[in-house]
N, CA, C and O atoms as a Tinker XYZ file with bonds, in Angstrom:
   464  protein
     1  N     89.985000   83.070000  105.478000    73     2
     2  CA    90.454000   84.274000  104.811000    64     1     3
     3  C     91.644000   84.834000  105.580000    63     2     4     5
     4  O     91.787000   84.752000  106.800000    81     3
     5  N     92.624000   85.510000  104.576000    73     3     6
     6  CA    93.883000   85.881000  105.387000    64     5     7
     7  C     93.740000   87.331000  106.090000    63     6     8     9
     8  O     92.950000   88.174000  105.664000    81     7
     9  N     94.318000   87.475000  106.857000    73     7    10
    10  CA    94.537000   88.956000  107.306000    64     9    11
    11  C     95.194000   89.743000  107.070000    63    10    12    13
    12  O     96.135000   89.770000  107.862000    81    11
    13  N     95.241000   90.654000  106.174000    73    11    14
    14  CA    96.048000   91.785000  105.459000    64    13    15
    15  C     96.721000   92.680000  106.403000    63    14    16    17
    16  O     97.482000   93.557000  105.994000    81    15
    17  N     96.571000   92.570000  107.167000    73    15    18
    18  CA    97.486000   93.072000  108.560000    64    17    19
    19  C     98.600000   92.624000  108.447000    63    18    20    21
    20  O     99.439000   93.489000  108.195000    81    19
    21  N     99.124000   91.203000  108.561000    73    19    22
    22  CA   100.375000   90.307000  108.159000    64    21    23
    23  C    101.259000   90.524000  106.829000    63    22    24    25
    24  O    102.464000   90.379000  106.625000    81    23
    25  N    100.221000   90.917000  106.028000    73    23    26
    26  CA   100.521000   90.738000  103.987000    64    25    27
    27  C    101.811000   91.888000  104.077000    63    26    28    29
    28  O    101.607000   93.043000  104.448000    81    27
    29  N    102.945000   91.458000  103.740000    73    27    30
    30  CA   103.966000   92.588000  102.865000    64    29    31
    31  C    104.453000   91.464000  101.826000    63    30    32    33
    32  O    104.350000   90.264000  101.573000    81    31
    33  N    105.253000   93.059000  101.250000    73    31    34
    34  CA   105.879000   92.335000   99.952000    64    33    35
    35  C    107.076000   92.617000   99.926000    63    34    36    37
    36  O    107.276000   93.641000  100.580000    81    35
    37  N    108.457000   91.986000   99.250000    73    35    38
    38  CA   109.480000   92.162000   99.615000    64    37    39
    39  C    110.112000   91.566000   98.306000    63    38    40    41
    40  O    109.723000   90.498000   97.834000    81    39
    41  N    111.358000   92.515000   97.613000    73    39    42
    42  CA   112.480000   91.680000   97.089000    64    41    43
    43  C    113.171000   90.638000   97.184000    63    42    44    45
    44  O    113.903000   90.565000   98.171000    81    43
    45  N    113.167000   89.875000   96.524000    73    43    46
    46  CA   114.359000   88.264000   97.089000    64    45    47
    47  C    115.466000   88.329000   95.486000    63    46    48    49
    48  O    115.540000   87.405000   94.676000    81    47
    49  N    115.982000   89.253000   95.415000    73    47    50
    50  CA   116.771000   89.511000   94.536000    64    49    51
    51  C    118.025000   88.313000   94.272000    63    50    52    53
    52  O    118.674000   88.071000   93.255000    81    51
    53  N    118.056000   87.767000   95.472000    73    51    54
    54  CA   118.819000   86.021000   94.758000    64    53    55
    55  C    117.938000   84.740000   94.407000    63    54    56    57
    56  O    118.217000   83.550000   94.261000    81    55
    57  N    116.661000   85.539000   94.324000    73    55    58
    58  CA   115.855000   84.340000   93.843000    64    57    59
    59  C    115.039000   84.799000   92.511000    63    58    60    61
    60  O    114.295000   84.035000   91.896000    81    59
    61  N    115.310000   86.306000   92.113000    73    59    62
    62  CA   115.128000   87.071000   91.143000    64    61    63
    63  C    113.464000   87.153000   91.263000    63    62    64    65
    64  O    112.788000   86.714000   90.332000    81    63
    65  N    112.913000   87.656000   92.287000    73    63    66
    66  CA   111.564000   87.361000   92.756000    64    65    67
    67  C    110.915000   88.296000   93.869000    63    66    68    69
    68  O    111.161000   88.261000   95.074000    81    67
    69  N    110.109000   89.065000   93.261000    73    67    70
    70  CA   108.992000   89.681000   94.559000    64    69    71
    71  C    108.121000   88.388000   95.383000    63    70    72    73
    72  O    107.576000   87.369000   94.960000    81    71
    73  N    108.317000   89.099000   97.043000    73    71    74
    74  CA   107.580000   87.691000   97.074000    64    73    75
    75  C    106.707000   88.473000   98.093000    63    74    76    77
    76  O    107.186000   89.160000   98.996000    81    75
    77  N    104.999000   88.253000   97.797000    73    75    78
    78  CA   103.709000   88.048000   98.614000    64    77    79
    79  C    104.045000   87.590000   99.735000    63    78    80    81
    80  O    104.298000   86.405000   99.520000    81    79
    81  N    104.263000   87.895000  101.234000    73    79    82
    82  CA   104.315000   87.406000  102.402000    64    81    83
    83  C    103.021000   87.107000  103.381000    63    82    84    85
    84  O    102.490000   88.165000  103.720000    81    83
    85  N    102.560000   86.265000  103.769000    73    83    86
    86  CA   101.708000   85.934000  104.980000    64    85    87
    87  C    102.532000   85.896000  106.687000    63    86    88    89
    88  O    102.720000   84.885000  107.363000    81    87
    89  N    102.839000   87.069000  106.981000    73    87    90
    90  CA   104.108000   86.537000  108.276000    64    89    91
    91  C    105.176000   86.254000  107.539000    63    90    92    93
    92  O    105.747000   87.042000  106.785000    81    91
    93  N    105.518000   84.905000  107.783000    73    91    94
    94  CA   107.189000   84.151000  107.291000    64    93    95
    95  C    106.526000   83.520000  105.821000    63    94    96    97
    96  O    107.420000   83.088000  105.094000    81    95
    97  N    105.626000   83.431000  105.445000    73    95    98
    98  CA   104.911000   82.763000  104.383000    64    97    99
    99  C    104.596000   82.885000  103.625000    63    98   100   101
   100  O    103.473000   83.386000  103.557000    81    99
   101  N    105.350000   82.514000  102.330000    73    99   102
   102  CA   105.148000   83.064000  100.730000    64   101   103
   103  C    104.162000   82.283000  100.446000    63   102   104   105
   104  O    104.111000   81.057000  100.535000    81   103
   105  N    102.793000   83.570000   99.845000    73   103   106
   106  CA   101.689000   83.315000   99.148000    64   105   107
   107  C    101.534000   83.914000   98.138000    63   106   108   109
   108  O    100.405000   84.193000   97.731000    81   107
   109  N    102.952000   84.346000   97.320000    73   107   110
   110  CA   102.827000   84.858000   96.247000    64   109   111
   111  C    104.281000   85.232000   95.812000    63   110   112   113
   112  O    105.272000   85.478000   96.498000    81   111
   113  N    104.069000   85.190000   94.220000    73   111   114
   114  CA   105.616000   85.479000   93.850000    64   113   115
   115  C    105.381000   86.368000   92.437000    63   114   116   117
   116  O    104.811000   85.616000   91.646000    81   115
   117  N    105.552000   87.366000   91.976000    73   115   118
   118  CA   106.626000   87.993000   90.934000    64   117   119
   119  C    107.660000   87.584000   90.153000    63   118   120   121
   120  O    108.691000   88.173000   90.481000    81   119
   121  N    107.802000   86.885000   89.332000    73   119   122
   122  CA   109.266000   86.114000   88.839000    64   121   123
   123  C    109.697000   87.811000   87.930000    63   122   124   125
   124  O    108.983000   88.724000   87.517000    81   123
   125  N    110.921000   87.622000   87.927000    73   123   126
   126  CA   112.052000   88.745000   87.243000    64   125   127
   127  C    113.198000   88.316000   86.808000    63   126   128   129
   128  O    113.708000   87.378000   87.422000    81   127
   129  N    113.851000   88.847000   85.723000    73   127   130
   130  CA   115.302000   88.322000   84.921000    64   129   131
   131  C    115.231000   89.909000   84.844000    63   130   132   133
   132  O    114.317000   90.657000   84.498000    81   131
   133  N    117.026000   90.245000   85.464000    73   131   134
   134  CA   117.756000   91.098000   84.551000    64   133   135
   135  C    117.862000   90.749000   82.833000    63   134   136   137
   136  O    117.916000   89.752000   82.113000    81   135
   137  N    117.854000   91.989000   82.714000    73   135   138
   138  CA   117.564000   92.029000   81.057000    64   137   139
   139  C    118.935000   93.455000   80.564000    63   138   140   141
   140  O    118.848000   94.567000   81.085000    81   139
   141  N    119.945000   93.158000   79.652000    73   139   142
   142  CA   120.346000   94.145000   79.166000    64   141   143
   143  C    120.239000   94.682000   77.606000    63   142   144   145
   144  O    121.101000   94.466000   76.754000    81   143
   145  N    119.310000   95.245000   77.445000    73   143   146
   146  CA   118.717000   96.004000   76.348000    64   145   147
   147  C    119.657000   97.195000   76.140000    63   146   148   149
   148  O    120.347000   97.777000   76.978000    81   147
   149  N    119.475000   97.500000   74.367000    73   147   150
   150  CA   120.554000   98.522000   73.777000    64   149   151
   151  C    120.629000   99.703000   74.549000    63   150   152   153
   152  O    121.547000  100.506000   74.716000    81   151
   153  N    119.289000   99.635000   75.054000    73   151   154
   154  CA   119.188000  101.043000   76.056000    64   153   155
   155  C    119.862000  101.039000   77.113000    63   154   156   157
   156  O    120.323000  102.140000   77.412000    81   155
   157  N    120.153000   99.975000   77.976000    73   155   158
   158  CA   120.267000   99.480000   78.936000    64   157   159
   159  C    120.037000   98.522000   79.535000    63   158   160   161
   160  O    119.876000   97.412000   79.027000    81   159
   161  N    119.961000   98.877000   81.152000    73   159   162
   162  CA   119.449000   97.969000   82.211000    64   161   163
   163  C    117.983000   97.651000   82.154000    63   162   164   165
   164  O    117.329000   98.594000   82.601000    81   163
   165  N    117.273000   96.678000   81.768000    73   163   166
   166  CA   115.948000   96.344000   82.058000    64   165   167
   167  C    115.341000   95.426000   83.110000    63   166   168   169
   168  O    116.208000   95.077000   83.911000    81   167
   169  N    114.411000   95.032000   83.316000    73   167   170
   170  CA   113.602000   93.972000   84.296000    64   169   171
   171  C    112.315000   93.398000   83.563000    63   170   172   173
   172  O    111.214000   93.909000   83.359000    81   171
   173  N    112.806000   92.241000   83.263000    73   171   174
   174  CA   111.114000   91.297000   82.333000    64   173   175
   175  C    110.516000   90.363000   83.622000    63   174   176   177
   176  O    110.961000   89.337000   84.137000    81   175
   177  N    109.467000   91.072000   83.875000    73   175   178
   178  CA   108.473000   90.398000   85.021000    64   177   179
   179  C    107.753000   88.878000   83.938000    63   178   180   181
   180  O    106.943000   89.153000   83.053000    81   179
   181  N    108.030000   87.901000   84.093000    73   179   182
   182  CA   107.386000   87.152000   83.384000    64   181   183
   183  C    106.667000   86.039000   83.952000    63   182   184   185
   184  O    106.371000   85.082000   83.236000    81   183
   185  N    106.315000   86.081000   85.354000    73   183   186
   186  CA   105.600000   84.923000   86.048000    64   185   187
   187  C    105.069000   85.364000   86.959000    63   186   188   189
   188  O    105.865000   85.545000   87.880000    81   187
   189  N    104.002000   85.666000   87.201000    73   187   190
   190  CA   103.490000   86.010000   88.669000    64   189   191
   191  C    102.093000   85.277000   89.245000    63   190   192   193
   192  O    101.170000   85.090000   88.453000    81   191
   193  N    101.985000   84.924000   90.457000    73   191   194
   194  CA   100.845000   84.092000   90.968000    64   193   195
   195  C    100.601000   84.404000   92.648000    63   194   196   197
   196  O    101.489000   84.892000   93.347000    81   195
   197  N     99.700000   84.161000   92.990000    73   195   198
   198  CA    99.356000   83.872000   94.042000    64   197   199
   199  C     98.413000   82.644000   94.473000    63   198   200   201
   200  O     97.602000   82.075000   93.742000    81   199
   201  N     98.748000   82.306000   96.059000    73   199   202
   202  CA    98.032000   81.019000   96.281000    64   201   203
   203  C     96.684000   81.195000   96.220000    63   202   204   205
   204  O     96.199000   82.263000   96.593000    81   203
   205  N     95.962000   80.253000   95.782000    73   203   206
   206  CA    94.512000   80.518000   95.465000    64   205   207
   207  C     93.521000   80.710000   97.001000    63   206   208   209
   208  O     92.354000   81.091000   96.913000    81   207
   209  N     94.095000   80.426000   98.221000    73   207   210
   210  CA    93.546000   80.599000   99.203000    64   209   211
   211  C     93.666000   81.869000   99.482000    63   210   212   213
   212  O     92.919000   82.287000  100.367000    81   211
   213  N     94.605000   82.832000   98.837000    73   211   214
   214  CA    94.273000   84.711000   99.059000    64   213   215
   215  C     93.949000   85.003000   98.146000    63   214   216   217
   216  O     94.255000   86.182000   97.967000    81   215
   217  N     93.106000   84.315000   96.805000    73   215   218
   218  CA    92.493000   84.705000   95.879000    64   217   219
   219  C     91.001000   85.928000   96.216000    63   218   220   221
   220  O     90.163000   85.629000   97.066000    81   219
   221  N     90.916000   87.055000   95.527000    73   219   222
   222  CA    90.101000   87.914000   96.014000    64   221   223
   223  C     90.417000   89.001000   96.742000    63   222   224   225
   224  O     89.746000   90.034000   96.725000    81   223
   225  N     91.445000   88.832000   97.413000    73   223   226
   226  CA    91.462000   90.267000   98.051000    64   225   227
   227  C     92.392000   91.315000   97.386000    63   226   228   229
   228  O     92.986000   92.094000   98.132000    81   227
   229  N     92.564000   91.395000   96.082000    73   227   230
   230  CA    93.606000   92.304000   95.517000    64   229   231
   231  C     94.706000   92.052000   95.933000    63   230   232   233
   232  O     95.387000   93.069000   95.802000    81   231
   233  N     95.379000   91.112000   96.448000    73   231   234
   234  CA    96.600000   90.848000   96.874000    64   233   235
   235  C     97.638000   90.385000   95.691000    63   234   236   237
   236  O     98.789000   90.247000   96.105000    81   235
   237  N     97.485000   90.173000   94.581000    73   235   238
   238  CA    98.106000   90.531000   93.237000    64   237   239
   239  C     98.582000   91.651000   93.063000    63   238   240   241
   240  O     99.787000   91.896000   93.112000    81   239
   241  N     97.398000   92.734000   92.764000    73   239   242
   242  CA    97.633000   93.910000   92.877000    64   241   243
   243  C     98.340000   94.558000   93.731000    63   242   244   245
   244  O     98.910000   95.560000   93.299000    81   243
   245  N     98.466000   94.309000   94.737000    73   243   246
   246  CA    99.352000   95.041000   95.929000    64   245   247
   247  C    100.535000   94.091000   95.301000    63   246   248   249
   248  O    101.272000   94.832000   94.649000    81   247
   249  N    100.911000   92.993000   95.257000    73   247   250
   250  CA   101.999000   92.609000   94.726000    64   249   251
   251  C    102.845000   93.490000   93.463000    63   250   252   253
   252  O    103.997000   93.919000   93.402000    81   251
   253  N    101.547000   93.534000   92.395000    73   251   254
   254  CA   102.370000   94.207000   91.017000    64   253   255
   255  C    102.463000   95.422000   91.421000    63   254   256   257
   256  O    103.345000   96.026000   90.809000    81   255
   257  N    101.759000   96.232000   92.436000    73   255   258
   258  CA   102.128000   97.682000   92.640000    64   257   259
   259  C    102.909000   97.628000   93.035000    63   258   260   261
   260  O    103.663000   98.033000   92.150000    81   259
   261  N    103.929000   97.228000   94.463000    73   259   262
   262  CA   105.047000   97.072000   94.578000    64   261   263
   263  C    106.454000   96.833000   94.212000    63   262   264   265
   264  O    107.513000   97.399000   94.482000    81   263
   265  N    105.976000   95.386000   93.220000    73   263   266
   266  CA   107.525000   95.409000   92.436000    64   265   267
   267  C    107.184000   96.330000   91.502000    63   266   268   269
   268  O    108.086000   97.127000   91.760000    81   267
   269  N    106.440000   96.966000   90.405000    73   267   270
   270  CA   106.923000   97.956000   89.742000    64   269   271
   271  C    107.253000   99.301000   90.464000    63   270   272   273
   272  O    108.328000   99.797000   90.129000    81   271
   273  N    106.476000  100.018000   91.449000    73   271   274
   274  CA   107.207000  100.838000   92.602000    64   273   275
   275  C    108.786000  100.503000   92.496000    63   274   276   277
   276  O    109.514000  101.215000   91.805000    81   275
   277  N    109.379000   99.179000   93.344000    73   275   278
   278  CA   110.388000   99.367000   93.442000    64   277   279
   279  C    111.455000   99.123000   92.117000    63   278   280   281
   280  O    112.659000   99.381000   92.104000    81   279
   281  N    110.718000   98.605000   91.127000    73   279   282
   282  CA   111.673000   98.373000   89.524000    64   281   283
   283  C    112.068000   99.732000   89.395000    63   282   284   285
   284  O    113.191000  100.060000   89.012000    81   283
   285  N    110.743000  100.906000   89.854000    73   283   286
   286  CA   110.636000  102.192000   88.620000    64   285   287
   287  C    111.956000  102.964000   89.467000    63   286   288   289
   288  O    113.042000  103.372000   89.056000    81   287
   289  N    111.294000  102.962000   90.911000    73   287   290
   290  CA   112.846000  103.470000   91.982000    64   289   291
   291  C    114.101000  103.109000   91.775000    63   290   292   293
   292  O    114.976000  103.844000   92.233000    81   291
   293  N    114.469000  101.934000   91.061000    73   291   294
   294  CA   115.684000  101.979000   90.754000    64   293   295
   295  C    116.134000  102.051000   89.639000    63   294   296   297
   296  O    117.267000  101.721000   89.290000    81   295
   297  N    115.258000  102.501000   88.965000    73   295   298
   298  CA   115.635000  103.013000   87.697000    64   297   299
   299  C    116.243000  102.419000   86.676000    63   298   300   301
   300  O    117.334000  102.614000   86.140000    81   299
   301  N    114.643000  101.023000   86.321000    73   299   302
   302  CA   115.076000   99.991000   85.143000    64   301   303
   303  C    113.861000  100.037000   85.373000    63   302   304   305
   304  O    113.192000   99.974000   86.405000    81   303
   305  N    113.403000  100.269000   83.262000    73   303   306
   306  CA   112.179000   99.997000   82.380000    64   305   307
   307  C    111.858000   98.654000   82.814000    63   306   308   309
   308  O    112.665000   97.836000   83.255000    81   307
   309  N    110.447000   98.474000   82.633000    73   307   310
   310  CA   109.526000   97.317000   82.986000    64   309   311
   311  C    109.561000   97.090000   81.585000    63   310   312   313
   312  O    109.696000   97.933000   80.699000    81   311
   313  N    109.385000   95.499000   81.446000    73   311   314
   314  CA   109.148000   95.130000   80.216000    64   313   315
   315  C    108.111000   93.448000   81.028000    63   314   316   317
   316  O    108.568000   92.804000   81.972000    81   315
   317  N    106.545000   93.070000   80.220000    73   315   318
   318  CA   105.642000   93.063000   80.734000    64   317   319
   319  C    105.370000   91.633000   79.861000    63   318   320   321
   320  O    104.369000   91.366000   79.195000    81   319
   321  N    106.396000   90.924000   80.043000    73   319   322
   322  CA   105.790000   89.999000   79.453000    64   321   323
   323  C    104.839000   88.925000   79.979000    63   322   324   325
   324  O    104.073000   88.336000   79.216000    81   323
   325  N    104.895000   88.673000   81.312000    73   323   326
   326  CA   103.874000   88.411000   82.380000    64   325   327
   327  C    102.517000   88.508000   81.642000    63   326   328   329
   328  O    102.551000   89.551000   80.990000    81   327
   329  N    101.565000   87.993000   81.498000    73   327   330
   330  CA   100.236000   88.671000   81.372000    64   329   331
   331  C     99.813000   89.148000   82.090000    63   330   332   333
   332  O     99.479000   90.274000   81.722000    81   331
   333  N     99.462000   88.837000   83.572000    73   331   334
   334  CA    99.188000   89.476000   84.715000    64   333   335
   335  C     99.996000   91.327000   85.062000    63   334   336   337
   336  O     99.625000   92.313000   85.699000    81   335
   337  N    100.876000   91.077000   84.455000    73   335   338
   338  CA   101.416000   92.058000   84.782000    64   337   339
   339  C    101.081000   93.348000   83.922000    63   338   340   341
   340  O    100.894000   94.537000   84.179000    81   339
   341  N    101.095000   92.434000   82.598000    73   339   342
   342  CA   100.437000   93.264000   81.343000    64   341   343
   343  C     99.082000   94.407000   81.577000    63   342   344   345
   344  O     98.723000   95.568000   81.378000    81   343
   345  N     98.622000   92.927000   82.223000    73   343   346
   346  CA    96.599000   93.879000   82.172000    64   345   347
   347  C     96.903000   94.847000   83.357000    63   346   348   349
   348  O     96.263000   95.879000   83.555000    81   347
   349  N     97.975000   94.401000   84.150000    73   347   350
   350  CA    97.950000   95.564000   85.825000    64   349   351
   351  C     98.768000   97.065000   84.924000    63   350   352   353
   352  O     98.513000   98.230000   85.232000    81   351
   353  N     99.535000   96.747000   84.049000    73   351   354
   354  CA    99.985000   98.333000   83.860000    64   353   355
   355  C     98.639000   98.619000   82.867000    63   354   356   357
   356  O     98.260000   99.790000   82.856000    81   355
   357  N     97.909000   97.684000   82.059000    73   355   358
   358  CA    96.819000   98.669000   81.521000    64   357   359
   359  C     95.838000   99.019000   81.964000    63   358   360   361
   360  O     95.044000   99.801000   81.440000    81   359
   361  N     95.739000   98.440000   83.099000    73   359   362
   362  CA    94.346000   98.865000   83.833000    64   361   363
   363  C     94.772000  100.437000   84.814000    63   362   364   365
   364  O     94.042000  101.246000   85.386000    81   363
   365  N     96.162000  100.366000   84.670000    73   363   366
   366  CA    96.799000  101.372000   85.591000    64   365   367
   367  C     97.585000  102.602000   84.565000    63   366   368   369
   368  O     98.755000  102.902000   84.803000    81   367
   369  N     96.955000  103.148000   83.619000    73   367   370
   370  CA    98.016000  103.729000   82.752000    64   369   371
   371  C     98.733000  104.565000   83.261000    63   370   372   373
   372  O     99.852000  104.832000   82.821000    81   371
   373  N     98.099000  105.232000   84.484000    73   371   374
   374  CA    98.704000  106.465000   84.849000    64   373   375
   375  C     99.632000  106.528000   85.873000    63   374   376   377
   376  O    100.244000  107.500000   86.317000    81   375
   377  N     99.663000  104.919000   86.309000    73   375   378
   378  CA   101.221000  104.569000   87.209000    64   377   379
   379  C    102.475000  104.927000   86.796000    63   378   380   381
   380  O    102.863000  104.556000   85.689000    81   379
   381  N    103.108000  105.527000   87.443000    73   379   382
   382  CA   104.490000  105.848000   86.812000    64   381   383
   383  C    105.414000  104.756000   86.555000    63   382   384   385
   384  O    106.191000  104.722000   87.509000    81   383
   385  N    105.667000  103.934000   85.793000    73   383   386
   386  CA   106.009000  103.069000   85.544000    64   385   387
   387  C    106.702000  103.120000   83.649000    63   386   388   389
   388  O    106.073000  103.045000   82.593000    81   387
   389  N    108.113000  103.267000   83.890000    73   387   390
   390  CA   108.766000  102.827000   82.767000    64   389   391
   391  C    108.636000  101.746000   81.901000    63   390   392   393
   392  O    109.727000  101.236000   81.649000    81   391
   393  N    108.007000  101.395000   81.542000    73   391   394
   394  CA   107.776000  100.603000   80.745000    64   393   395
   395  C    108.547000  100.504000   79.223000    63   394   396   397
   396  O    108.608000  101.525000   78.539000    81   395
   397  N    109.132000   99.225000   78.728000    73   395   398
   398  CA   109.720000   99.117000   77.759000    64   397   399
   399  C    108.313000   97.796000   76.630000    63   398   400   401
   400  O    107.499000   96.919000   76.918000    81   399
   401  N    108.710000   98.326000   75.649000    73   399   402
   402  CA   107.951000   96.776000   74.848000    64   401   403
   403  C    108.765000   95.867000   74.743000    63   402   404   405
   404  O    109.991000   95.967000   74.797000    81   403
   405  N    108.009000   94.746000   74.554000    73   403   406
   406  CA   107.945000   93.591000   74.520000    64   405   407
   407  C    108.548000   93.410000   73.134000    63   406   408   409
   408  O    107.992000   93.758000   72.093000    81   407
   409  N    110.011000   92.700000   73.248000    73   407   410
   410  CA   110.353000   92.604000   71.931000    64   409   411
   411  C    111.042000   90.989000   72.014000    63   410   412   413
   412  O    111.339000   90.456000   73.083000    81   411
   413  N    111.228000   90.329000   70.622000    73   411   414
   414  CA   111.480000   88.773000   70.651000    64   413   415
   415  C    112.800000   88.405000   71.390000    63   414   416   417
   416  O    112.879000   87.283000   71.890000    81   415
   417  N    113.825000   89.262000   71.489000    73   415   418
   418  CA   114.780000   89.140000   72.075000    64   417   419
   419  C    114.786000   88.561000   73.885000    63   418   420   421
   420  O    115.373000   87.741000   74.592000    81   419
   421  N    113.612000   89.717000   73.997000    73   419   422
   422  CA   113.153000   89.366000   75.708000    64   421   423
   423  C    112.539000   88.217000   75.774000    63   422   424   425
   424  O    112.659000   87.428000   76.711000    81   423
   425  N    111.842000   88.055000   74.782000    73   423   426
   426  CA   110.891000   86.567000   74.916000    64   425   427
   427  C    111.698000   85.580000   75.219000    63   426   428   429
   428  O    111.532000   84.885000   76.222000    81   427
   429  N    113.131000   85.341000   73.963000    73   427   430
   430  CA   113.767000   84.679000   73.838000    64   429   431
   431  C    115.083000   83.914000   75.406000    63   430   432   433
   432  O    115.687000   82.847000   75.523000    81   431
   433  N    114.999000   84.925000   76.116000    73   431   434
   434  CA   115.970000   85.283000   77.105000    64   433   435
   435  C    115.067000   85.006000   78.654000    63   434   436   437
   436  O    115.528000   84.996000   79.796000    81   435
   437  N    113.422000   84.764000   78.126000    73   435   438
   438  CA   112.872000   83.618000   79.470000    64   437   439
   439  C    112.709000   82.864000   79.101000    63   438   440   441
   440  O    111.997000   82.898000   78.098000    81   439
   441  N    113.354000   81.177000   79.710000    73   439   442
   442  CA   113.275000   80.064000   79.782000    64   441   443
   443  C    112.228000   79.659000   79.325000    63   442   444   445
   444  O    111.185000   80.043000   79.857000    81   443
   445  N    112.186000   78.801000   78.251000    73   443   446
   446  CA   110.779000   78.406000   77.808000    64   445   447
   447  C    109.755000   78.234000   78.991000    63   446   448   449
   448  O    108.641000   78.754000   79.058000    81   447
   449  N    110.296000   77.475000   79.828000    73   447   450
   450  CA   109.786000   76.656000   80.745000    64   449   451
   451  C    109.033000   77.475000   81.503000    63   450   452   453
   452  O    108.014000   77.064000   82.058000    81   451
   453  N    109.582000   79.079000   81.630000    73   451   454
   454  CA   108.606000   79.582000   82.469000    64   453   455
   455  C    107.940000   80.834000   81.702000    63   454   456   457
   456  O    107.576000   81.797000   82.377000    81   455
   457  N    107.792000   80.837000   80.436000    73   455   458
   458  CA   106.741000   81.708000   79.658000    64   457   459
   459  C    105.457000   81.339000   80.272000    63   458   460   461
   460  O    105.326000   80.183000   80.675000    81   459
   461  N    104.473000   82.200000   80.394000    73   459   462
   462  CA   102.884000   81.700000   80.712000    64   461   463
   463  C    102.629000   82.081000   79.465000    63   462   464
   464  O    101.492000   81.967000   79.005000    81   463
């Protein structure tokens, strides 16, 4: 079992990615695409995982709390096409978190390849 003492989470904004840290050691990732919607600037979280050896300790959760923390701080709507990410803002309604819907355009604009 890992030690949550070590665990942060951090932007890798040239890899368009929150990433789960163990020390120097990604055990988890957030995938993200800039998105520009009529409104604006958006962020479509559409991949997120962790290694199954920190499976259990909420370390997802500390992941999705973070990148939406820092999405909402800079002031671009979440749009949730992630499933994981989905059930974390509904299990969380009362997170402050901008949230935009899910519309075909966004769908269209993540790579097939990495829809879950």
């Amino acid at each position: 079992m890992a030690e949550t003492s070590t665990i942060t989470v951090r932007n890798n904004p040239d890899r368009h990615r929150y990433e789960l840290l163990d020390g120097g050691t990604v055990i988890g990732t957030a995938h993200w695409m800039p998105f520009e919607g009529p409104e604006g600037p958006q962020r479509i979280f559409y991949h997120t995982t962790v290694d199954e050896a920190y499976g259990g300790q909420g370390l997802g959760s500390a992941l999705a709390r973070e990148a939406l923390d820092d999405t909402t701080a800079a002031g671009l709507p979440v749009v949730p096409v992630c499933p994981y990410i989905k059930k974390w803002l509904a299990e969380h309604p009362d997170h402050p978190t901008d949230r935009a819907p899910v519309q075909p355009e966004h769908l269209a604009a993540v790579p097939r390849q990495e829809r879950q």
